[in-house]
C-alpha positions in Angstrom: 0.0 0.0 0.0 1.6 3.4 -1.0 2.5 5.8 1.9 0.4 8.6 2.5 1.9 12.1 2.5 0.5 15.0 4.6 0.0 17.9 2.8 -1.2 21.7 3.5 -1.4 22.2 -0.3 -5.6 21.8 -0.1 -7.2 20.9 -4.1 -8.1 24.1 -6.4 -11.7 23.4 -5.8 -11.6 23.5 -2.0 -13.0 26.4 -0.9 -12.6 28.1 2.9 -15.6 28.4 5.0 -15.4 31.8 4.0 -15.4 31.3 0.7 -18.5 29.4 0.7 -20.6 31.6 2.5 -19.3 34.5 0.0 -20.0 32.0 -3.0 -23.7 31.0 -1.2 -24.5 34.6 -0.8 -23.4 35.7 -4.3 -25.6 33.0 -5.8 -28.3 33.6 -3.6 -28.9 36.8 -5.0 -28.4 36.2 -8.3 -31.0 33.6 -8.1 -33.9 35.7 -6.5 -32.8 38.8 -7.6 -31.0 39.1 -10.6 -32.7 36.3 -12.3 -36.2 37.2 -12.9 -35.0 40.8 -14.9 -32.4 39.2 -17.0 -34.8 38.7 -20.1 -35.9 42.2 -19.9 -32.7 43.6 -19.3 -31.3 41.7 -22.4 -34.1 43.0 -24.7 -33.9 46.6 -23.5 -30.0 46.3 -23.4 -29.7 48.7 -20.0 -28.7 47.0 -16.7 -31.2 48.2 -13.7 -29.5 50.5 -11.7 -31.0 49.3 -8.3 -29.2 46.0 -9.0 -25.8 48.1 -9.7 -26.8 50.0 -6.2 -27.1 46.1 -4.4 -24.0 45.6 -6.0 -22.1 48.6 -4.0 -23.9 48.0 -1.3 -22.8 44.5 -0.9 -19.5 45.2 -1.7 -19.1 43.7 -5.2 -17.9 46.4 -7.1 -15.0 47.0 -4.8 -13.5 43.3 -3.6 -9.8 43.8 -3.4 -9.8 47.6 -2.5 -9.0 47.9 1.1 -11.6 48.8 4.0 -9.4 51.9 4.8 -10.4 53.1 1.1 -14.6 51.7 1.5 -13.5 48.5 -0.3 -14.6 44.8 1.1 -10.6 43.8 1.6 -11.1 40.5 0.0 -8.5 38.3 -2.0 -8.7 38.5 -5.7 -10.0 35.1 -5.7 -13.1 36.4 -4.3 -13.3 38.5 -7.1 -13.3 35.1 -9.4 -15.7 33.6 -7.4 -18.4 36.0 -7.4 -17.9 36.4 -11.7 -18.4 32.8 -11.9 -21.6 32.8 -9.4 -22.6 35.9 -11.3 -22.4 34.6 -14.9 -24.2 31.3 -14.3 -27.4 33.6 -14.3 -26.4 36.6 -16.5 -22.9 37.4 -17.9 -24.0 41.0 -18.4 -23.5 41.1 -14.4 -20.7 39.3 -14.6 -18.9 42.0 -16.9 -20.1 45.0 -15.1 -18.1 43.5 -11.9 -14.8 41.9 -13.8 -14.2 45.0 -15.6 -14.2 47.0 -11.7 -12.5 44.5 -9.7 -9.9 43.1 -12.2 -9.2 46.2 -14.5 -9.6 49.2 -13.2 -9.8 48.5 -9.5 -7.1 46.3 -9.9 -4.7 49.1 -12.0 -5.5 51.9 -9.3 -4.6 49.5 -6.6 -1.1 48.5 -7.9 0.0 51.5 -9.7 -2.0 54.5 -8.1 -0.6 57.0 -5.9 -1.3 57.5 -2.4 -4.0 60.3 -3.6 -5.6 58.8 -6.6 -6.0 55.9 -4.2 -7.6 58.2 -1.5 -9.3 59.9 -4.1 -10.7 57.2 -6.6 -10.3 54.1 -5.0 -13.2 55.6 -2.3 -15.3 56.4 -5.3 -15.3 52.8 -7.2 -16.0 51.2 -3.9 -18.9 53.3 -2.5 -21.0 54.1 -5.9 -19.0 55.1 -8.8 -18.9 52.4 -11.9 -15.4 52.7 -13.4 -14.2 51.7 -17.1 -11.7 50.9 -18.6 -10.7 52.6 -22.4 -7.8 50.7 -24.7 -9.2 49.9 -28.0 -10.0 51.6 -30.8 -11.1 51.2 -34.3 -8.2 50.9 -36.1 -6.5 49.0 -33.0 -8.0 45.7 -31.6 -5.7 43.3 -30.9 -2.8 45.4 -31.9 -3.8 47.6 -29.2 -0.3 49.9 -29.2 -1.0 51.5 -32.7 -3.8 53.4 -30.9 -4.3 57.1 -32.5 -5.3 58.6 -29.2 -2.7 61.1 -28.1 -1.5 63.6 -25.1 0.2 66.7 -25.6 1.5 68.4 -22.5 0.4 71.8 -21.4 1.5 73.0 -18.3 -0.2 71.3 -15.4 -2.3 69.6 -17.6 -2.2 67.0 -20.7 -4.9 67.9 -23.5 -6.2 64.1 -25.0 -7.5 63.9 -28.3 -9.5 61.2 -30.0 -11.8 58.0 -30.3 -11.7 54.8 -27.8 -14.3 52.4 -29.4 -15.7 49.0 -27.7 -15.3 49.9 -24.2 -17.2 48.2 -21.6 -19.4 50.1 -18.6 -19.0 53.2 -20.3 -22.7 54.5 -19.8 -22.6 53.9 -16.1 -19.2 54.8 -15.4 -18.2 58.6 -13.8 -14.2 57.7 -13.7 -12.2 56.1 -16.8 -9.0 54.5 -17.5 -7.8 56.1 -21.0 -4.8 55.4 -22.4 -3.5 57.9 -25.2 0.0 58.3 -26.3 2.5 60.8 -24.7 4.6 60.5 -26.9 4.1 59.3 -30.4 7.5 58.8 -31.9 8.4 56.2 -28.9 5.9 53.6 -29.9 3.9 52.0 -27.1 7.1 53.3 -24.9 4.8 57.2 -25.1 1.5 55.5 -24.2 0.5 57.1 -20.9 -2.6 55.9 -18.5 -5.2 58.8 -17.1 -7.4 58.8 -14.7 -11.0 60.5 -16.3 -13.8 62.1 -14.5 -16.8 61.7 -16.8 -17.5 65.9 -16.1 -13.9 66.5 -17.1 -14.1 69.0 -20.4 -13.5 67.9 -23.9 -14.7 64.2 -22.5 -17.9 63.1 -24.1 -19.6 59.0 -23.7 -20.5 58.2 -27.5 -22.8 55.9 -29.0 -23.7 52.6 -27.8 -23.1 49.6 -29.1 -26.3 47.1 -30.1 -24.9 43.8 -29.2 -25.1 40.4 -30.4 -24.8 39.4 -26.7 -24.1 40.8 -23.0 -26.6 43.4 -24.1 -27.3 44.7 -20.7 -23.7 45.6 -20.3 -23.1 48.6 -21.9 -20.1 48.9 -24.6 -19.9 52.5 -25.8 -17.6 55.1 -27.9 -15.6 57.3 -26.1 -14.9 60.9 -27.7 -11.8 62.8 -26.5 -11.9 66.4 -28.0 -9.1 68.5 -26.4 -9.9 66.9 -23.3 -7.8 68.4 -19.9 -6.7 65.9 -17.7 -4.5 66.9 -14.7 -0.9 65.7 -14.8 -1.8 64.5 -11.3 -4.2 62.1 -12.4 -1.7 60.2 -14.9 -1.7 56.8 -13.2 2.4 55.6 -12.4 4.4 57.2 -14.8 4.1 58.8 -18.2 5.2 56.1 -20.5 4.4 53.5 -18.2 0.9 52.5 -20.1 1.9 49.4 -22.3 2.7 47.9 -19.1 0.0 49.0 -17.0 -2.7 47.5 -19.7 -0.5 44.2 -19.9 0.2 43.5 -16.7 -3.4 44.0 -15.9 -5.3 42.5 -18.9 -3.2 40.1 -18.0 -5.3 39.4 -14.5 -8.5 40.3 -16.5 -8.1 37.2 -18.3 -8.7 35.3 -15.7 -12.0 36.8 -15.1 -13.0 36.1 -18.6 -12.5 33.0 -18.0 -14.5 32.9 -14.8 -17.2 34.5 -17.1 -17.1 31.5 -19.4 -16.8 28.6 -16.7 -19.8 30.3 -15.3 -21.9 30.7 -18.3 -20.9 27.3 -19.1 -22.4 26.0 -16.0 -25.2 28.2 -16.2 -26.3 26.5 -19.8 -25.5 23.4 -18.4 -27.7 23.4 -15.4 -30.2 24.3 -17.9 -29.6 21.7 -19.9 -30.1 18.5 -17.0 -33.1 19.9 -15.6 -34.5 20.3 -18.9 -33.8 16.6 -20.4 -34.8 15.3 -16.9 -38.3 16.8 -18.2 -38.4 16.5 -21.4 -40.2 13.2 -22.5 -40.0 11.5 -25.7 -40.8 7.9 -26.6 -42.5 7.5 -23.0 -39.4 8.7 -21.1 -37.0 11.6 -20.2 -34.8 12.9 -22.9 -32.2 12.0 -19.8 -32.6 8.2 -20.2 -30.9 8.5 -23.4 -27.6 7.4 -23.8 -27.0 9.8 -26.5 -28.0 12.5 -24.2 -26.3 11.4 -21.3 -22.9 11.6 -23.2 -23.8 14.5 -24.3 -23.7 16.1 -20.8 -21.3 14.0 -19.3 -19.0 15.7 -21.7 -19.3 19.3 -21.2 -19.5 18.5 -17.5 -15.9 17.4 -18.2 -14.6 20.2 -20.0 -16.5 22.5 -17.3 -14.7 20.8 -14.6 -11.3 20.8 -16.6 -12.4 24.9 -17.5 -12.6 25.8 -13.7 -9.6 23.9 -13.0 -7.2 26.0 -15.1 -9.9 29.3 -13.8 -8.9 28.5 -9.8 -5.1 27.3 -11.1 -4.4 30.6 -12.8 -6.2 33.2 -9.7 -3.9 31.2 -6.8 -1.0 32.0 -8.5 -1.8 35.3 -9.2 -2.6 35.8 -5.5 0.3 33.8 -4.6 2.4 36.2 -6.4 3.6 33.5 -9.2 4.1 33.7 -13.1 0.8 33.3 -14.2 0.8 34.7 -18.0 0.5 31.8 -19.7 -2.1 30.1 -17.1 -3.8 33.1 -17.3 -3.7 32.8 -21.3 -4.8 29.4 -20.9 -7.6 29.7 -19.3 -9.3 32.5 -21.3 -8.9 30.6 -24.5 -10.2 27.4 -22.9 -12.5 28.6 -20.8 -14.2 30.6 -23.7 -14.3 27.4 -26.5 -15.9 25.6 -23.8 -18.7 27.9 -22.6 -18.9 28.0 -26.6 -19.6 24.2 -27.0 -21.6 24.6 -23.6 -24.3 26.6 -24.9 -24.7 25.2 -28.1 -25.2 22.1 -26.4 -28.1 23.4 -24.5 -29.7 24.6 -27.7 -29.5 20.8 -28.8 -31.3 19.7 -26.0 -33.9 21.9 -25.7 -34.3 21.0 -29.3 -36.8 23.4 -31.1 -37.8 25.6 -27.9 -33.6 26.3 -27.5 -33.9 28.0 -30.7 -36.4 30.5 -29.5 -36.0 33.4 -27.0 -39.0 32.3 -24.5 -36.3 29.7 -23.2 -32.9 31.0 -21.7 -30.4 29.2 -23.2 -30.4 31.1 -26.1 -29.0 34.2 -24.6 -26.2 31.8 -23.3 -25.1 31.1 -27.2 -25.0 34.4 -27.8 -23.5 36.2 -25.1 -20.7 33.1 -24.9 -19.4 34.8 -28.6 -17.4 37.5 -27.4 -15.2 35.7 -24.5 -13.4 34.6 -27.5 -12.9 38.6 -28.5 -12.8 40.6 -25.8 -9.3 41.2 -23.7 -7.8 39.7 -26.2 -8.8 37.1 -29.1 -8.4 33.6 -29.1 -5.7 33.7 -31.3 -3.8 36.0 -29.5 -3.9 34.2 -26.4 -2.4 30.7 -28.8 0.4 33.3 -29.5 0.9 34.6 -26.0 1.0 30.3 -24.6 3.4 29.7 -27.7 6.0 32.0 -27.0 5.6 30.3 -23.2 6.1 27.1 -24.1 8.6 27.8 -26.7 10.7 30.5 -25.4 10.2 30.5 -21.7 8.7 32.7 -19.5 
């Protein structure tokens, strides 16, 4: 018989006793309260703002910032946890609270000063929706040719031009813009502001009408000789390309939260349906055909969440974690894929209509293979891991 080795190294999956309250609460109210608007929400495309108030209220919107700044104090795992819970019942949710915690939260807390922290930080965590602006129309994944720049002018830089695609932008008051500083230094001039939505020359464009996440709003953001204080440049100028790395970096792994729980979500769907669904004088569930069908993606779910939980404990361990992190969005995202197509299958006819819920699922599970980065930048990003190192 082999020997059996203690170990305080607990499985991926094991959660604290803290953890599962937090998890049980999360899901809880996504259930009862969340739930019954989604359909609405999705066919209006606006996200009610008396869930976004529950959200600051219960601390959501500001998990990692520190209870000297209004924040919860959590772990950035609790941040994974509560997109997963959130996204098993609406992904728009999910996005609203990634997109706080992981990006712009996140950037404030590691590269922020003392008084943006004091300043900002307070803000995002008692009622201010923050968003983050990279892209633009001519620069996707190639997000460094950007055409956004920042001249100095004084105590001020004046920005000028269009960010495109950027999530929360309706709700949010304060934005993370990057422009360039300095345009014959390549991505070495791009520079990372701090925006107040009132600021002058700063103006939310037009929304986007989505294929999916509807209720999460994706808008243009117009930047007309806009004055930002030089205080409010976030770490230094020229520091941007690896401010937006380093932290897309740790928004990947919330996208792939998103996708393990919108996989789930469709899923769960998907048994209690063919466990009511008769045909031939049985469940659809008696099937083998069916069975294997859910057996599978159960797999893939489990195997998904796996490299989800792998990828956040290093981060919060302070390990490498690019290529995990890589890893896990381009998985997670072809499996929520597969997922909700699935559930379409077996809810056969009705899947393909919009009085059933899994169709929102298909469609909203389309863009984790776009957004923070596309799937085939993510094979590029784990090739040059695994073929050049770290």
């Amino acid at each position: 018989m082999p020997e059996i080795i203690a170990t305080d190294r607990p499985p991926l999956t094991l959660l604290t006793e803290e953890e599962q309250l937090f998890v049980a609460s999360v899901r809880q109210f996504a259930r009862e309260r969340i739930q019954p608007l989604v359909r609405a929400m999705d066919e209006k495309g606006v996200f009610e703002k008396k869930l976004l108030d529950e959200f600051f209220r219960l601390g959501w919107m500001g998990i990692e910032i520190p209870e000297s700044y209004g924040g919860s104090g959590e772990s950035f795992f609790h941040c994974i946890l509560a997109i997963e819970e959130l996204s098993a019942v609406d992904p728009s949710a999910a996005a609203i609270v990634d997109v706080q915690n992981t990006l712009v939260n996140n950037a404030l807390l590691r590269w922020g000063n003392e008084d943006q922290k004091k300043r900002y930080l307070t803000m995002l965590a008692k009622d201010t929706v923050g968003s983050y602006a990279l892209s633009e129309a001519g620069s996707g994944s190639d997000a460094f040719s950007m055409a956004a720049v920042a001249r100095e002018d004084g105590d001020h830089f004046i920005l000028t031009g269009r960010k495109l695609w950027i999530t929360n932008a309706k709700e949010a008051g304060i934005f993370l813009v990057f422009a360039n500083a300095n345009p014959s230094a390549g991505y070495r001039g791009v520079t990372a502001f701090l925006i107040e939505r009132a600021f002058p020359g700063f103006e939310v464009g037009k929304k986007e009408d989505k294929l999916g996440i509807r209720s999460s709003s994706t808008c243009e953001l117009i930047l007309e000789d806009c004055r930002v204080p030089r205080e409010n440049v976030v770490g230094k100028v020229g520091e941007g390309y690896k401010i937006a790395m380093e932290t897309l970096n740790e928004g990947r792994i919330g996208i792939g939260a998103q996708m393990v729980g919108l996989a789930r979500g469709a899923l769960d769907h998907s048994i209690h349906y063919a466990k009511e669904r008769k045909q031939f004088g049985k469940p659809i569930s008696d099937f083998q055909g069916v069975q294997f069908q859910l057996a599978e993606i159960a797999t893939e779910i489990e195997a998904a969440r796996l490299t989800v939980y792998n990828a956040a404990r290093l981060r919060q361990a302070g390990q490498p974690f690019l290529k995990e992190a890589a890893m896990t969005k381009y998985f997670s995202s072809q499996v929520a894929e597969r997922a909700a197509s699935m559930a379409i299958e077996i809810f056969g006819g009705y899947g393909f209509t919009r009085d059933y819920p899994v169709e929102k699922y298909y469609r909203d599970a389309k863009i984790g293979k776009i957004y923070e980065g596309t799937s085939n930048m993510q094979l590029q990003t784990i090739a040059r891991a695994i073929l050049g190192g770290r």
